[in-house]
mmCIF file of the protein (N, C-alpha, C, O) and its ligand, coordinates in Angstrom:
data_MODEL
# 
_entry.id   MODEL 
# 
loop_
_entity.id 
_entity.type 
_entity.pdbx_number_of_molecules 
1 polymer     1 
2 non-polymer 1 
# 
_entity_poly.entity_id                      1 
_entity_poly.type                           'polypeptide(L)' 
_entity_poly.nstd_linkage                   no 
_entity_poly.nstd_monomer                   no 
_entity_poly.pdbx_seq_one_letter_code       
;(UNK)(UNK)(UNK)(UNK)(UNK)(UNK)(UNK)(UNK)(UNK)(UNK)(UNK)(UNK)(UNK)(UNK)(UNK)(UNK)
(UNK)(UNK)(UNK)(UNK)(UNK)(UNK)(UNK)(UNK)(UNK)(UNK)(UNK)(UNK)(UNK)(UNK)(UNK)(UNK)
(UNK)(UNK)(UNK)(UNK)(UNK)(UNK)(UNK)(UNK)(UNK)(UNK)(UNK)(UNK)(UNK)(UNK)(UNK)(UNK)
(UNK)(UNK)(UNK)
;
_entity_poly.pdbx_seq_one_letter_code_can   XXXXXXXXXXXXXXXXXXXXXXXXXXXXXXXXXXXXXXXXXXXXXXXXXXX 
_entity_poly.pdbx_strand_id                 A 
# 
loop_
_entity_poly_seq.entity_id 
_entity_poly_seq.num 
_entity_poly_seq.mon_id 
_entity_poly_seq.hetero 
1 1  UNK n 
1 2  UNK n 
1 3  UNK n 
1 4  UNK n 
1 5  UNK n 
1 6  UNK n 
1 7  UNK n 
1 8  UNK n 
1 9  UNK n 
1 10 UNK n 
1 11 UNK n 
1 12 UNK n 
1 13 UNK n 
1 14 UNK n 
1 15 UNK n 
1 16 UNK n 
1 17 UNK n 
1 18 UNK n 
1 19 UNK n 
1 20 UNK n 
1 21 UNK n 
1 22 UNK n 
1 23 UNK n 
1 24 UNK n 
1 25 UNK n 
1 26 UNK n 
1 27 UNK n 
1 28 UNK n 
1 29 UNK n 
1 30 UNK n 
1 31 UNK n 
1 32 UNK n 
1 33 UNK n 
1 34 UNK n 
1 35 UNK n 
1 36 UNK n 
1 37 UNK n 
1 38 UNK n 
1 39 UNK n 
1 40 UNK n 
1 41 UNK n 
1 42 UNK n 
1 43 UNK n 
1 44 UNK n 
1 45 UNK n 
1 46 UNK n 
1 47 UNK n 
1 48 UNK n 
1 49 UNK n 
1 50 UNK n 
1 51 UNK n 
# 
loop_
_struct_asym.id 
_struct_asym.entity_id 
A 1 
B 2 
# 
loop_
_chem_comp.id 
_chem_comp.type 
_chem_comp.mon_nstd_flag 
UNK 'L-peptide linking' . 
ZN  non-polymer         . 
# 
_pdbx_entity_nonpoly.entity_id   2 
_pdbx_entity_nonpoly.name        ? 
_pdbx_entity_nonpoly.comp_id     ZN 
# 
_pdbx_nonpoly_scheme.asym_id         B 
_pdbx_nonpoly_scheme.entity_id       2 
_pdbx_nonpoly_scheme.mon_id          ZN 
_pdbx_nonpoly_scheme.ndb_seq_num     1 
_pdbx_nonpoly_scheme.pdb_seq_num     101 
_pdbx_nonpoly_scheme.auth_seq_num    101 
_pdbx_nonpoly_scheme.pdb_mon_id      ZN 
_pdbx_nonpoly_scheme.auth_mon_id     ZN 
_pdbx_nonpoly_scheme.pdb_strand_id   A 
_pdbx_nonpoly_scheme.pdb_ins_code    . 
# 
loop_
_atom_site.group_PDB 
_atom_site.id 
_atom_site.type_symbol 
_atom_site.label_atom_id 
_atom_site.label_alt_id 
_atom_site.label_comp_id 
_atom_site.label_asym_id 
_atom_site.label_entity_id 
_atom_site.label_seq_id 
_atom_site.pdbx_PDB_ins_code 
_atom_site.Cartn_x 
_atom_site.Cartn_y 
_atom_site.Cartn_z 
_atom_site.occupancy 
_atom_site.B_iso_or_equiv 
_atom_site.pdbx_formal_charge 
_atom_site.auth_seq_id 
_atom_site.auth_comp_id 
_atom_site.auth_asym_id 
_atom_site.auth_atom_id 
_atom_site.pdbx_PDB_model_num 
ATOM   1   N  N  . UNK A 1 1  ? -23.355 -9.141 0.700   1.00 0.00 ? 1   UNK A N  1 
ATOM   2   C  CA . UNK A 1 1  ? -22.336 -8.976 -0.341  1.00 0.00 ? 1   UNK A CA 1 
ATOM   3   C  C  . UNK A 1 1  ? -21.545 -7.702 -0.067  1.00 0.00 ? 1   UNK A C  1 
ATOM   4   O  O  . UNK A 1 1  ? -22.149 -6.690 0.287   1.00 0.00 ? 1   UNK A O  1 
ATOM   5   N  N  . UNK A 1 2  ? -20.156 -7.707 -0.221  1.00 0.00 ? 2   UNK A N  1 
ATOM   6   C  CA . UNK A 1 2  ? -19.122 -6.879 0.286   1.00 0.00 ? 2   UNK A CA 1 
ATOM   7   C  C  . UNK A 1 2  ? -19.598 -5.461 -0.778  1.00 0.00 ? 2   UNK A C  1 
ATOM   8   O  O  . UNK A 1 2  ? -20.000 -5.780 -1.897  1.00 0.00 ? 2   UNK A O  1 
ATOM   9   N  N  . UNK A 1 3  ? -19.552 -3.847 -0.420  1.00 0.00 ? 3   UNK A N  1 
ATOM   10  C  CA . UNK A 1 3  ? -19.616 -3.185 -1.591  1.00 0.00 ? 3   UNK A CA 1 
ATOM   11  C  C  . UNK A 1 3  ? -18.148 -2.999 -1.849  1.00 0.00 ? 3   UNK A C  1 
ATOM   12  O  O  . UNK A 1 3  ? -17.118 -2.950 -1.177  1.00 0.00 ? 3   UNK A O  1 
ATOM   13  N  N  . UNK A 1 4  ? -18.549 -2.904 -3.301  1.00 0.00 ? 4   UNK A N  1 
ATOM   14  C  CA . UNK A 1 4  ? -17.288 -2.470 -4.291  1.00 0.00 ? 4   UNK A CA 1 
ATOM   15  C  C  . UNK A 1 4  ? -17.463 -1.225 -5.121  1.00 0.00 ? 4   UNK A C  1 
ATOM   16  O  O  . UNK A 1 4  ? -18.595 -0.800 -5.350  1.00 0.00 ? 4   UNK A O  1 
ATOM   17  N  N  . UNK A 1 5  ? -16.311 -0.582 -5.612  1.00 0.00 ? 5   UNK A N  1 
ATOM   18  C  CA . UNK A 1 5  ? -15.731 0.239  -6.382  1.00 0.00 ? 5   UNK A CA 1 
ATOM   19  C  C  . UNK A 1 5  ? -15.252 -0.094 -7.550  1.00 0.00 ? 5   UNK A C  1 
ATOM   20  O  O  . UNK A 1 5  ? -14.422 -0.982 -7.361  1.00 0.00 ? 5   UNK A O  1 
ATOM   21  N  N  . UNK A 1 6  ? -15.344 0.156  -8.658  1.00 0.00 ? 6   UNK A N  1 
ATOM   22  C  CA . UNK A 1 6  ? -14.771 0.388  -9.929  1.00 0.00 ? 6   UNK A CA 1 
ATOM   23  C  C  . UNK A 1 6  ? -13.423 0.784  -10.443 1.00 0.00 ? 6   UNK A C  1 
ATOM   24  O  O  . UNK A 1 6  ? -13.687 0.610  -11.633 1.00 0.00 ? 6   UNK A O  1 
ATOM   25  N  N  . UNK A 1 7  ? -12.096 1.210  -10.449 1.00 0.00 ? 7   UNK A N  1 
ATOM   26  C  CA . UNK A 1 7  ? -11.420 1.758  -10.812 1.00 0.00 ? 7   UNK A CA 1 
ATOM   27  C  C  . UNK A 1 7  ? -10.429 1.477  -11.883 1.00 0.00 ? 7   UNK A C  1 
ATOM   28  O  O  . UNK A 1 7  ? -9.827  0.405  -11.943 1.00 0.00 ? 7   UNK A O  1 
ATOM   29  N  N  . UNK A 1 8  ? -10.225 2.691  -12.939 1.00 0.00 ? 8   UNK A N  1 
ATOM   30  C  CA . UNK A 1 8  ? -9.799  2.614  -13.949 1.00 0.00 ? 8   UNK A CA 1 
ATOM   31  C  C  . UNK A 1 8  ? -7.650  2.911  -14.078 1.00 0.00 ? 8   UNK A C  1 
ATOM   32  O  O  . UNK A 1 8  ? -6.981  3.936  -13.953 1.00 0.00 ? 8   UNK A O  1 
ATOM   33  N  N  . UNK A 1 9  ? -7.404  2.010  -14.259 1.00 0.00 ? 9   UNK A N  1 
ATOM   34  C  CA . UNK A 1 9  ? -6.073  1.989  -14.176 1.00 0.00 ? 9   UNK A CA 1 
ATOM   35  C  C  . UNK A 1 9  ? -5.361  3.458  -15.449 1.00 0.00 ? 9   UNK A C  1 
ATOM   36  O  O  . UNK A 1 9  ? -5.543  3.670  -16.648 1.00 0.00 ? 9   UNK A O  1 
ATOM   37  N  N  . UNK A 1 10 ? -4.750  3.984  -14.639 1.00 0.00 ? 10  UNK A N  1 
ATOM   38  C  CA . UNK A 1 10 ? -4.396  5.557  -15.066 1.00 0.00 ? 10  UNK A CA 1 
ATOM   39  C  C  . UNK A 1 10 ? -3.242  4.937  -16.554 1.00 0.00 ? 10  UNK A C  1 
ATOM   40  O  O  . UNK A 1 10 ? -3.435  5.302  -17.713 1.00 0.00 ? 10  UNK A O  1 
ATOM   41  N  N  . UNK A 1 11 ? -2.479  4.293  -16.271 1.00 0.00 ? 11  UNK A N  1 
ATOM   42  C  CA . UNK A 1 11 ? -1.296  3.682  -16.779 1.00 0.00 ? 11  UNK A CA 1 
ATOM   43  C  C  . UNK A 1 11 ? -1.995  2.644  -18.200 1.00 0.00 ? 11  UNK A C  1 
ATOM   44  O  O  . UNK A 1 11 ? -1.609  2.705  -19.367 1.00 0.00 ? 11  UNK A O  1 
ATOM   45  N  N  . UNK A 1 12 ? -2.908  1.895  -17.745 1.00 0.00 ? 12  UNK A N  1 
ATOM   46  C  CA . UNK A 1 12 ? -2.823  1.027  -19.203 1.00 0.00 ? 12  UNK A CA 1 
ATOM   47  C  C  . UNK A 1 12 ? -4.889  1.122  -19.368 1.00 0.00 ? 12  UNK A C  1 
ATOM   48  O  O  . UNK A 1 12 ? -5.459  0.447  -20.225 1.00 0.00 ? 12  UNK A O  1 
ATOM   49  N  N  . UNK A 1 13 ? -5.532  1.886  -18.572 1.00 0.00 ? 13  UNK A N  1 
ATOM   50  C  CA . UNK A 1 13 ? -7.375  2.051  -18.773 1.00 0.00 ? 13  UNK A CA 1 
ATOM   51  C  C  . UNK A 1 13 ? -7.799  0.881  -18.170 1.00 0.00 ? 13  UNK A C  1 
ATOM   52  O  O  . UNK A 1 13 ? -8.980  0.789  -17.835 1.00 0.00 ? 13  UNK A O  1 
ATOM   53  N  N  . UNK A 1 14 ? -6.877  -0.204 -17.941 1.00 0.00 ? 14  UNK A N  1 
ATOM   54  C  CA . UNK A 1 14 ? -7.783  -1.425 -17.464 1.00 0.00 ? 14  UNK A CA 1 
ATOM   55  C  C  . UNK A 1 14 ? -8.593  -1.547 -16.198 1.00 0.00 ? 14  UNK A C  1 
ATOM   56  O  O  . UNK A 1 14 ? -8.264  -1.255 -15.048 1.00 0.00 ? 14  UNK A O  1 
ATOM   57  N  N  . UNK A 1 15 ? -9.558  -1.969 -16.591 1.00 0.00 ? 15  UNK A N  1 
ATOM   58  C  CA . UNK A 1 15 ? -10.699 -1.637 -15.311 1.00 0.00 ? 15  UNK A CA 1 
ATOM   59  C  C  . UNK A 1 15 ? -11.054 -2.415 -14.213 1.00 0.00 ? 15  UNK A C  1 
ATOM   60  O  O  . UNK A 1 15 ? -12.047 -2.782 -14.842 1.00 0.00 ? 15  UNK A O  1 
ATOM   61  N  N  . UNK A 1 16 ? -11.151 -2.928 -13.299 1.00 0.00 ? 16  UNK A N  1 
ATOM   62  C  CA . UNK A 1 16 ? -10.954 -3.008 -11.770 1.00 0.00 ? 16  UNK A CA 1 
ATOM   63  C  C  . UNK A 1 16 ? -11.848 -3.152 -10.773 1.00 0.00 ? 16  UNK A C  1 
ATOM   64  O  O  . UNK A 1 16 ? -12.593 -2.184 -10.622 1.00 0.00 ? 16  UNK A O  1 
ATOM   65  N  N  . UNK A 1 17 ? -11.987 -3.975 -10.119 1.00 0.00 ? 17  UNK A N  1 
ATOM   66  C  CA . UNK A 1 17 ? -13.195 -3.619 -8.570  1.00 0.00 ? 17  UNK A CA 1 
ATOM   67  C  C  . UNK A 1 17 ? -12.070 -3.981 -7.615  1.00 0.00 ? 17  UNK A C  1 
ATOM   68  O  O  . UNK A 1 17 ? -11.196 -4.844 -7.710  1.00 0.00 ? 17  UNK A O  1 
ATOM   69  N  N  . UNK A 1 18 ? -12.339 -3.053 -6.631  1.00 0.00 ? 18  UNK A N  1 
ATOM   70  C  CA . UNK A 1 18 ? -11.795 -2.993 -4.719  1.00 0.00 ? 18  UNK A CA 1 
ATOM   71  C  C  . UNK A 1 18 ? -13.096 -3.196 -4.085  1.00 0.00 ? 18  UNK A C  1 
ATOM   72  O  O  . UNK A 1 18 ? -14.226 -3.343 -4.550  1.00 0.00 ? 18  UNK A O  1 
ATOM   73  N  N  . UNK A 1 19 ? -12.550 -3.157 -2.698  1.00 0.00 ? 19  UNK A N  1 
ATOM   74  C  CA . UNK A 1 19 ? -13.677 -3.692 -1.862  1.00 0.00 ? 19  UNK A CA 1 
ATOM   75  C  C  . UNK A 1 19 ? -13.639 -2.290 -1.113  1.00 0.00 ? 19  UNK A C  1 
ATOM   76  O  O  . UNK A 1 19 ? -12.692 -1.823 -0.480  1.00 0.00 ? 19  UNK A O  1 
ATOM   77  N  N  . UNK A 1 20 ? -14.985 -1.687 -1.351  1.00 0.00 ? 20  UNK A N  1 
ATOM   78  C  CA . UNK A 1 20 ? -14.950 -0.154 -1.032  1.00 0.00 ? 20  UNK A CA 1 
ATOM   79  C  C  . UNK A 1 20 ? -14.666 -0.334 0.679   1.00 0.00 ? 20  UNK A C  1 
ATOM   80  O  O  . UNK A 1 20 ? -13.927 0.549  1.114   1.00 0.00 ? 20  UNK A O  1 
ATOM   81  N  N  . UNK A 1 21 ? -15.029 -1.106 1.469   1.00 0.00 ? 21  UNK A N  1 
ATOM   82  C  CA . UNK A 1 21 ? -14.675 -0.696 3.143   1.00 0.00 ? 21  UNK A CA 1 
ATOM   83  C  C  . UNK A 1 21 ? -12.997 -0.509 3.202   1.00 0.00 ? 21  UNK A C  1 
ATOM   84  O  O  . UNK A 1 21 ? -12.354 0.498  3.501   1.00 0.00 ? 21  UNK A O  1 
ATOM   85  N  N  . UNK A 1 22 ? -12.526 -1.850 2.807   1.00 0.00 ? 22  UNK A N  1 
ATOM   86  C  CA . UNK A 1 22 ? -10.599 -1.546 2.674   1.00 0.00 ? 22  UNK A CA 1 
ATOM   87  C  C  . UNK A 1 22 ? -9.994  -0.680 1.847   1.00 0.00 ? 22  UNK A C  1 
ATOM   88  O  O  . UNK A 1 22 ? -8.795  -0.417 1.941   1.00 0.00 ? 22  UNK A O  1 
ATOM   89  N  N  . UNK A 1 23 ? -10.780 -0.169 0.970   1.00 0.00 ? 23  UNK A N  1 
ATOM   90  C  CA . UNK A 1 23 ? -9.873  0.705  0.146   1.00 0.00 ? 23  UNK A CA 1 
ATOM   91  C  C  . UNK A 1 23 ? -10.425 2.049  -0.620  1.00 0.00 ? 23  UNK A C  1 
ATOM   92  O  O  . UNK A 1 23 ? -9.525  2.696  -1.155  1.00 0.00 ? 23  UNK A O  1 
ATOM   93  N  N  . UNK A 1 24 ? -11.688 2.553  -0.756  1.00 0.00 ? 24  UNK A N  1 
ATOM   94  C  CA . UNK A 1 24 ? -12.123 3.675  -1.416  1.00 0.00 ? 24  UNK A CA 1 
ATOM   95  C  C  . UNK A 1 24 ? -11.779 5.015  -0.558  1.00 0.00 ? 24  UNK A C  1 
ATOM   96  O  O  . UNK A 1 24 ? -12.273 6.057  -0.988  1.00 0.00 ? 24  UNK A O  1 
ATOM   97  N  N  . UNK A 1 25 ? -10.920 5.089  0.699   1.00 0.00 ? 25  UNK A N  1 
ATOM   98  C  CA . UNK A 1 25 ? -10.683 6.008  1.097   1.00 0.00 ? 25  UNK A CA 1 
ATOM   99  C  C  . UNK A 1 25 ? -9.274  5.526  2.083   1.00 0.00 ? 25  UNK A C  1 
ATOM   100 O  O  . UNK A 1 25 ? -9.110  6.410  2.924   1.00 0.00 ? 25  UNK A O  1 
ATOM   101 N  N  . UNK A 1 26 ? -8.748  4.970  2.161   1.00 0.00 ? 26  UNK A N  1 
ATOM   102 C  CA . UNK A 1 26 ? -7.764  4.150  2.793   1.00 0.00 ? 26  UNK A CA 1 
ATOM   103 C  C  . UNK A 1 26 ? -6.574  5.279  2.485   1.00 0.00 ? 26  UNK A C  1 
ATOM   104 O  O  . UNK A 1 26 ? -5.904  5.601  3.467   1.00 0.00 ? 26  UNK A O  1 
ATOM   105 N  N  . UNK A 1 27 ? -6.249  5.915  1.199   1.00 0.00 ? 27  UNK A N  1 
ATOM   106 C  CA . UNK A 1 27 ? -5.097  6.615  1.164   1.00 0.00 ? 27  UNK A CA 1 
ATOM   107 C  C  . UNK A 1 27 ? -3.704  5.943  0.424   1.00 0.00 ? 27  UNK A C  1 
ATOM   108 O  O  . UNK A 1 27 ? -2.735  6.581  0.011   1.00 0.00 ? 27  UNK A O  1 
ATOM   109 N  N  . UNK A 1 28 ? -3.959  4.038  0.371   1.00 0.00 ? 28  UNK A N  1 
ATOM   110 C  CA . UNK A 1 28 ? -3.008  3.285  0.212   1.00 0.00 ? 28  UNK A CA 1 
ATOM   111 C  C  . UNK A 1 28 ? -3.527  2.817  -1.169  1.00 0.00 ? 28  UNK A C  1 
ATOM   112 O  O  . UNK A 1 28 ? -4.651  2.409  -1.461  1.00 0.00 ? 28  UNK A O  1 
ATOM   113 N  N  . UNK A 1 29 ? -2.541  2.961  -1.870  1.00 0.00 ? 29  UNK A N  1 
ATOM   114 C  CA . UNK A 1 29 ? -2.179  2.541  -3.611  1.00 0.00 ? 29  UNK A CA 1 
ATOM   115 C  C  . UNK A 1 29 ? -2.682  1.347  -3.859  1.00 0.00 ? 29  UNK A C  1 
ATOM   116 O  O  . UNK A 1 29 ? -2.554  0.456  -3.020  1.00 0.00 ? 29  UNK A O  1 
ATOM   117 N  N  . UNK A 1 30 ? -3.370  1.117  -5.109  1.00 0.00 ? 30  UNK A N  1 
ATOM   118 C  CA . UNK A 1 30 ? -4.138  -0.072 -5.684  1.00 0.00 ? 30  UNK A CA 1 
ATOM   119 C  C  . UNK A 1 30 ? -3.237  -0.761 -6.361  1.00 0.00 ? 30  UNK A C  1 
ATOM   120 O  O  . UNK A 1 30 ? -2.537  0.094  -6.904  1.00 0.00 ? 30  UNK A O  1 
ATOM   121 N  N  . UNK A 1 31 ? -2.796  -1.950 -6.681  1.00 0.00 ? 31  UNK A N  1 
ATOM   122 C  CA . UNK A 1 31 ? -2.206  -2.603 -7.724  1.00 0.00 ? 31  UNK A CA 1 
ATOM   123 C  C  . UNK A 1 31 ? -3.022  -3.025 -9.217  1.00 0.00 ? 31  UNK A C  1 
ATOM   124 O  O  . UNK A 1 31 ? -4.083  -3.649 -9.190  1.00 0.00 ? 31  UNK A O  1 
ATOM   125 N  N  . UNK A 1 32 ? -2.596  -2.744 -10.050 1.00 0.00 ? 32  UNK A N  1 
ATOM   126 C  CA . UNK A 1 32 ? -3.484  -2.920 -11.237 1.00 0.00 ? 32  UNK A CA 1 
ATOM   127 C  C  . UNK A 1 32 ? -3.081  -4.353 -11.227 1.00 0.00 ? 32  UNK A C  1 
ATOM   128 O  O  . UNK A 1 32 ? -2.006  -4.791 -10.818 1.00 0.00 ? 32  UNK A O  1 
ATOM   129 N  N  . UNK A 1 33 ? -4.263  -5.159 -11.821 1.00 0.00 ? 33  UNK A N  1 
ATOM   130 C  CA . UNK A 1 33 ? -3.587  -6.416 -11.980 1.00 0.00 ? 33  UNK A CA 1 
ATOM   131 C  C  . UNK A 1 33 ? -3.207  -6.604 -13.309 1.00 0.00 ? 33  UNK A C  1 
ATOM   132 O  O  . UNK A 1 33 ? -2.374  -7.474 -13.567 1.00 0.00 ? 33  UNK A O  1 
ATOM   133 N  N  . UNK A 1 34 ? -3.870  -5.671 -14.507 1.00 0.00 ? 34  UNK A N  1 
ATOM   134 C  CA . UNK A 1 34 ? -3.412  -5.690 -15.691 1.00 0.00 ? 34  UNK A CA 1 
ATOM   135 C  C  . UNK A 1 34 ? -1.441  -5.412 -16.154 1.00 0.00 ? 34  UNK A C  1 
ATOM   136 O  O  . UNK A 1 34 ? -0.592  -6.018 -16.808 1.00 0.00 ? 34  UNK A O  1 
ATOM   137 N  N  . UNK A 1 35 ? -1.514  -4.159 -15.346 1.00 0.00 ? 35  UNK A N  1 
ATOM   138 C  CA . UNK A 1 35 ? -0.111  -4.032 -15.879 1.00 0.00 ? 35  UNK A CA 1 
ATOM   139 C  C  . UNK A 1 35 ? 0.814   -3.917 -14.146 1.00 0.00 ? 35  UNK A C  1 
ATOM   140 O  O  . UNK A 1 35 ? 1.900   -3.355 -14.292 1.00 0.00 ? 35  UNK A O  1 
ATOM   141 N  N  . UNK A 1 36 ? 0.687   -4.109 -13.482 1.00 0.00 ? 36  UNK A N  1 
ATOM   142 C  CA . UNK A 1 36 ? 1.122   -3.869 -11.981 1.00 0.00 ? 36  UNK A CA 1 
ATOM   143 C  C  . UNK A 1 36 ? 1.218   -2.310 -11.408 1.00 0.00 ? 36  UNK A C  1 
ATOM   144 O  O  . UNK A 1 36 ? 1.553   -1.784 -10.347 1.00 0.00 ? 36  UNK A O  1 
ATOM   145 N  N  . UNK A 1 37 ? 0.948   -2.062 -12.137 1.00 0.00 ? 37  UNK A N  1 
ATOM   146 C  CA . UNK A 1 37 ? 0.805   -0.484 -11.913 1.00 0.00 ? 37  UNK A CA 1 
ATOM   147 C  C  . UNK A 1 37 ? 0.264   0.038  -10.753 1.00 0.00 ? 37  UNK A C  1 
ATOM   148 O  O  . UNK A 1 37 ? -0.961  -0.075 -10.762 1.00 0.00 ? 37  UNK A O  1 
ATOM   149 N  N  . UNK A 1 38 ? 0.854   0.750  -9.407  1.00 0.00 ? 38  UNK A N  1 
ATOM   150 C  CA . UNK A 1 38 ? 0.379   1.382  -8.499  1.00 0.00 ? 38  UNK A CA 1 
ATOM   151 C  C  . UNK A 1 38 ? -0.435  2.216  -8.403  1.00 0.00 ? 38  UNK A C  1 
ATOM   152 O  O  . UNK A 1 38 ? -0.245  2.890  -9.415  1.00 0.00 ? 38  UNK A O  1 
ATOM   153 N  N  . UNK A 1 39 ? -1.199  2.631  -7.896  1.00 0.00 ? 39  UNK A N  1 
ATOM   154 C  CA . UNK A 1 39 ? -1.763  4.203  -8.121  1.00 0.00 ? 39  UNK A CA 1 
ATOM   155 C  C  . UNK A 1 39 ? -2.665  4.596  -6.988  1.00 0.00 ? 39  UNK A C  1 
ATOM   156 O  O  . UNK A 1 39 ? -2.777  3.594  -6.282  1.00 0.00 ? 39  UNK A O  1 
ATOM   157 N  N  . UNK A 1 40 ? -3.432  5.692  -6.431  1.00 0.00 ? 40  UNK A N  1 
ATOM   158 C  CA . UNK A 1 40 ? -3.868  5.883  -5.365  1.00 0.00 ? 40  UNK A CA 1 
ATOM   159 C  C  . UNK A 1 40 ? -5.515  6.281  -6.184  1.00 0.00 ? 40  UNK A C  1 
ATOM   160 O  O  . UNK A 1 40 ? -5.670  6.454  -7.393  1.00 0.00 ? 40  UNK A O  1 
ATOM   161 N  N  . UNK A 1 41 ? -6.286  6.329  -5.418  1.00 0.00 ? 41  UNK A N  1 
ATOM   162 C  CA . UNK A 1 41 ? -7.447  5.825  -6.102  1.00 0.00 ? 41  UNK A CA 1 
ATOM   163 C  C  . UNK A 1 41 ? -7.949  7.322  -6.679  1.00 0.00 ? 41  UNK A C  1 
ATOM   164 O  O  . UNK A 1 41 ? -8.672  7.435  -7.669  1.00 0.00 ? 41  UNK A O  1 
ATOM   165 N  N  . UNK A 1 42 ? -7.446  8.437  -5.897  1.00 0.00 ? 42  UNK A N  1 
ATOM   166 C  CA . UNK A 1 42 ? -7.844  9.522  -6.480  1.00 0.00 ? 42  UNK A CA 1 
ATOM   167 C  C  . UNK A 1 42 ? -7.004  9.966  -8.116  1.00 0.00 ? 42  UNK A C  1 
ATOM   168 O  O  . UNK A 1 42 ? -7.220  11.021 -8.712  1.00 0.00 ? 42  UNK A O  1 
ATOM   169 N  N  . UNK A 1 43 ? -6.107  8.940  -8.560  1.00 0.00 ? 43  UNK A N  1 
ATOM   170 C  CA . UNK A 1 43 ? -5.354  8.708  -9.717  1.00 0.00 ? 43  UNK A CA 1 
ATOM   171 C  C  . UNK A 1 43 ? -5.809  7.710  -10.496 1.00 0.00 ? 43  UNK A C  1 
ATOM   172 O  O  . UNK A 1 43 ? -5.189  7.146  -11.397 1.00 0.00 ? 43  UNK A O  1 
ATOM   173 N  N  . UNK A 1 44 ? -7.198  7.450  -10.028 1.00 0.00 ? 44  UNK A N  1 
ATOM   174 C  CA . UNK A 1 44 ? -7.687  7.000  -11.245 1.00 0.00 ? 44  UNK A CA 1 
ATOM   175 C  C  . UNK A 1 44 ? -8.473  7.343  -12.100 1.00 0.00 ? 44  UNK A C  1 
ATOM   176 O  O  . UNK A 1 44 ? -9.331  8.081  -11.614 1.00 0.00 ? 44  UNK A O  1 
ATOM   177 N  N  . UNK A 1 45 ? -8.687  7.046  -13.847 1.00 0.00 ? 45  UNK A N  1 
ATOM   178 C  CA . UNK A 1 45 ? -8.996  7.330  -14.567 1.00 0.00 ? 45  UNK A CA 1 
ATOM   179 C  C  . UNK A 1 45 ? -10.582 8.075  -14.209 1.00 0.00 ? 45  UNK A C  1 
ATOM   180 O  O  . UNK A 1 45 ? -10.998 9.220  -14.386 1.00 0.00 ? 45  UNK A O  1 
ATOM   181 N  N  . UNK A 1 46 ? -11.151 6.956  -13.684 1.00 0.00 ? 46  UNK A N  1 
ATOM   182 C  CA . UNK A 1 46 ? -12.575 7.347  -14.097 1.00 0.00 ? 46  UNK A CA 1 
ATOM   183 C  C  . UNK A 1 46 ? -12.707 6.261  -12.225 1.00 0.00 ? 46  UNK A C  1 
ATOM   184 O  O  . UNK A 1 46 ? -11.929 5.403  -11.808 1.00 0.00 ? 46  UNK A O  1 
ATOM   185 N  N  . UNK A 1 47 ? -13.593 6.645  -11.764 1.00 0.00 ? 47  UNK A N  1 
ATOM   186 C  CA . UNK A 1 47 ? -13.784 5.798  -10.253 1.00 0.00 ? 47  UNK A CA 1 
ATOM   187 C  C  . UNK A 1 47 ? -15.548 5.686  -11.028 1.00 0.00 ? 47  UNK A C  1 
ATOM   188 O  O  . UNK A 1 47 ? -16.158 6.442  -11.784 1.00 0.00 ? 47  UNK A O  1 
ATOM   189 N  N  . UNK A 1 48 ? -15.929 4.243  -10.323 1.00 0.00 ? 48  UNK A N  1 
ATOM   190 C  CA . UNK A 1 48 ? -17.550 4.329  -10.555 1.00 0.00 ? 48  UNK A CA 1 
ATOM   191 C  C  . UNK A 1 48 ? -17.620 3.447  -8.784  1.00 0.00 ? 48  UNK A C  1 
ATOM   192 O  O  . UNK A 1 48 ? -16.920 2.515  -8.389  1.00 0.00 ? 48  UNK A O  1 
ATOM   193 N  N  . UNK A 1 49 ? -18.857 4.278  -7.965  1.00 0.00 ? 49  UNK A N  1 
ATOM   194 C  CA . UNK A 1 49 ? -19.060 3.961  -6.668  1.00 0.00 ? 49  UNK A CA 1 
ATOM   195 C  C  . UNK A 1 49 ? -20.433 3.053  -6.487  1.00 0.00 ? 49  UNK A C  1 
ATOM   196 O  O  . UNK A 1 49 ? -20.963 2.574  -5.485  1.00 0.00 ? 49  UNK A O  1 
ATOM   197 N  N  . UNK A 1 50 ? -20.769 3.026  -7.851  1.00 0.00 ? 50  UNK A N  1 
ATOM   198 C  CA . UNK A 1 50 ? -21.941 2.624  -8.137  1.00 0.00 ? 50  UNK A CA 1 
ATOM   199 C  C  . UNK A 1 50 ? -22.368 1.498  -7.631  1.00 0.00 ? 50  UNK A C  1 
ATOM   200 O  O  . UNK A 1 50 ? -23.547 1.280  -7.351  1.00 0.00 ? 50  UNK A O  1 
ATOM   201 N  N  . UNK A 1 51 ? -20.866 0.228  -7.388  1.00 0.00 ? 51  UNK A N  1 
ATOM   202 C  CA . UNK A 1 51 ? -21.182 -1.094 -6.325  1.00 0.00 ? 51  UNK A CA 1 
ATOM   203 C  C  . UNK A 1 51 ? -21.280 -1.728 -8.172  1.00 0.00 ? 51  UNK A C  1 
ATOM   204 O  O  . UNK A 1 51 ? -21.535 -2.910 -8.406  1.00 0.00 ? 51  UNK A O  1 
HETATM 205 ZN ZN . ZN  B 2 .  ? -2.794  -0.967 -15.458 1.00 0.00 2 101 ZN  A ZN 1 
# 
């Protein structure tokens, strides 16, 4: 099973999993799917790495 990340959308709180190999350090902006909202992961609310 792929690990994942948590992340909390800065713009509307809505909360989120990425697939930590493509993206928990990548540098490249997440799309919220709640509100489309961009953001880079160190801009998010609250990160949980917990998987
Ligand atoms: Zn959002």
């Amino acid at each position: 099973m792929p690990r994942i990340f948590w992340v909390t959308c800065p713009a509307c709180e809505g909360r989120f999993y990425c697939h930590y190999e493509d993206l928990r350090h990548a540098g490249v902006p997440l799309l919220c799917p709640y509100c489309q909202h961009r953001f880079l992961v160190e801009e998010s609310s609250a990160i949980d790495d917990r998987g």
